[in-house]
C-alpha positions as CSV (number, residue, x, y, z in Angstrom):
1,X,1.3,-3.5,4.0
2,X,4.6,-4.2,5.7
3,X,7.3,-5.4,3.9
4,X,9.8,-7.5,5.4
5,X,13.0,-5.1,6.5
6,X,15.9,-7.9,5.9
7,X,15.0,-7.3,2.0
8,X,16.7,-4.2,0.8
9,X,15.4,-4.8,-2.9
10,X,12.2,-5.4,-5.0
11,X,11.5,-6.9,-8.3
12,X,9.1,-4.7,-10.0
13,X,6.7,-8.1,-10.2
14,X,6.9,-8.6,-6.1
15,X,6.3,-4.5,-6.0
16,X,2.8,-4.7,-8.6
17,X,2.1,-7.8,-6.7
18,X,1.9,-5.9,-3.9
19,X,-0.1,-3.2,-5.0
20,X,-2.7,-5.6,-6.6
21,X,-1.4,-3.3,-10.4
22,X,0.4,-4.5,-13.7
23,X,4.3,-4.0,-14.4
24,X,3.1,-1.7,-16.8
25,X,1.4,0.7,-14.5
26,X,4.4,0.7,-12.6
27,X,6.7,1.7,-15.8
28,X,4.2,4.4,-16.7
29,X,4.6,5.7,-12.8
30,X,8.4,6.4,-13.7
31,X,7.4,8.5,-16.2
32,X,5.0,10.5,-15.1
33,X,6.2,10.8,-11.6
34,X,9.8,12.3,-10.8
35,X,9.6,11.6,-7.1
36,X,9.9,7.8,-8.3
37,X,13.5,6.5,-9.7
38,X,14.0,2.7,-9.2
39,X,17.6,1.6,-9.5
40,X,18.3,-0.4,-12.6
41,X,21.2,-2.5,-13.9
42,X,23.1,-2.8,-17.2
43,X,19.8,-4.4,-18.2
44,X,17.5,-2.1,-17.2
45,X,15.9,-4.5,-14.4
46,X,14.5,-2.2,-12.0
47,X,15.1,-2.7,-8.2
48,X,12.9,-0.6,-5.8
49,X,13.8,-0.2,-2.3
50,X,11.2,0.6,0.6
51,X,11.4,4.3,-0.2
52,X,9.9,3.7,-3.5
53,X,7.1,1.4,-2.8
54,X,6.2,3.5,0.1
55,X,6.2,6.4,-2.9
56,X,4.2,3.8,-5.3
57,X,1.7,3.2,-2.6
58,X,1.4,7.2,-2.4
59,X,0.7,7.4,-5.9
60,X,-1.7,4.5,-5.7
61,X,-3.5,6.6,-2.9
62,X,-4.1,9.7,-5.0
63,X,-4.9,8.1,-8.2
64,X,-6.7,5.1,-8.0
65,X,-8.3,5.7,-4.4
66,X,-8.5,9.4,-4.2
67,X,-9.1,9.3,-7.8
68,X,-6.9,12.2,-9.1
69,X,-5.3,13.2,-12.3
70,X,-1.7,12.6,-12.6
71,X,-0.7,16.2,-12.5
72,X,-3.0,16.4,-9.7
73,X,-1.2,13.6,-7.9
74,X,2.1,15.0,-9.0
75,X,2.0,18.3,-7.7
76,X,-0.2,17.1,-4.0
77,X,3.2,14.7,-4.0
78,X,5.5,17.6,-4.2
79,X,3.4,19.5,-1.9
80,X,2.3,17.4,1.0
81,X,4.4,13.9,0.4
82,X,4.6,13.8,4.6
83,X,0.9,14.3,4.6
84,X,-0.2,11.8,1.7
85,X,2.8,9.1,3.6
86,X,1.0,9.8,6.9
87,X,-2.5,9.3,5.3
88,X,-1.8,5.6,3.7
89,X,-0.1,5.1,6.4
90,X,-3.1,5.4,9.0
91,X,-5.4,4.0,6.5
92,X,-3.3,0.6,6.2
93,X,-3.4,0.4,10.2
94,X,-7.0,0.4,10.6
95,X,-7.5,-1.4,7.4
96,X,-5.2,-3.6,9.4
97,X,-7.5,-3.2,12.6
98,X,-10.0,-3.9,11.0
99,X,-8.8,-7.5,9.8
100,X,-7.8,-8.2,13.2
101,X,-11.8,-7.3,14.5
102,X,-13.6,-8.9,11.3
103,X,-10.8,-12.3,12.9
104,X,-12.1,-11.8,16.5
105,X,-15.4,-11.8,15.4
106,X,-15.5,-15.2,13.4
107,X,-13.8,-16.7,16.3
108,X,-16.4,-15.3,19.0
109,X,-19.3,-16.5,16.4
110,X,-17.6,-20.1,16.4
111,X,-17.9,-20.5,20.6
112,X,-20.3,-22.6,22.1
113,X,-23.2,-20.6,23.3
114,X,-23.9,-21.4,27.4
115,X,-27.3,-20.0,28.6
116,X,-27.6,-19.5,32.3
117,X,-31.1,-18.1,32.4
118,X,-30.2,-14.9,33.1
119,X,-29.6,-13.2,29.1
120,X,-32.7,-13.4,27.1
């Protein structure tokens, strides 16, 4: 997922959108996670730059995909944060790959078929 870099800010409904989560997961994130501090106003809306969804979509990595308990996530996010970053990072670009193979592939299957004789 690439967001677009002209956009310095996020809603916290564009970033759960974006992560396929509710709001709600987000706010629980903050709480449980100190690597993750949105920027908020006088009214508590919460703004998250790129840093922090590239965090969120760490998180999202360790617990929902890697399936591990919060301390668990916690501490591997202290620990390795480059590592876990470089890991979702490589996954999106072959998921991303793979999109683009799955795309050739319909449009191969939609070309007329020519026989010359010569493939069986």
């Amino acid at each position: 997922m690439k967001l677009p870099s002209e956009k310095l800010y996020y809603s916290i409904g564009e970033v759960a959108d974006m992560l396929r989560v509710n709001a709600s997961l987000l706010r629980y994130w903050e709480k449980q996670f100190d690597a993750l501090k949105p920027r908020t106003n006088a009214k508590g809306t919460r703004f998250y730059t790129q840093a922090d969804i590239q965090t969120l979509r760490e998180i999202y990595h360790l617990t929902k995909e890697k399936e591990l308990s919060l301390a668990a996530a916690a501490k591997q996010l202290k620990l390795v944060q480059r590592d876990v970053s470089k890991e979702v990072e490589v996954l999106e670009r072959l998921q991303a790959i793979r999109n683009e193979l799955l795309d050739m592939k319909q449009a191969v299957s939609q070309l007329p078929y020519e026989s010359d004789g010569s493939n069986p």
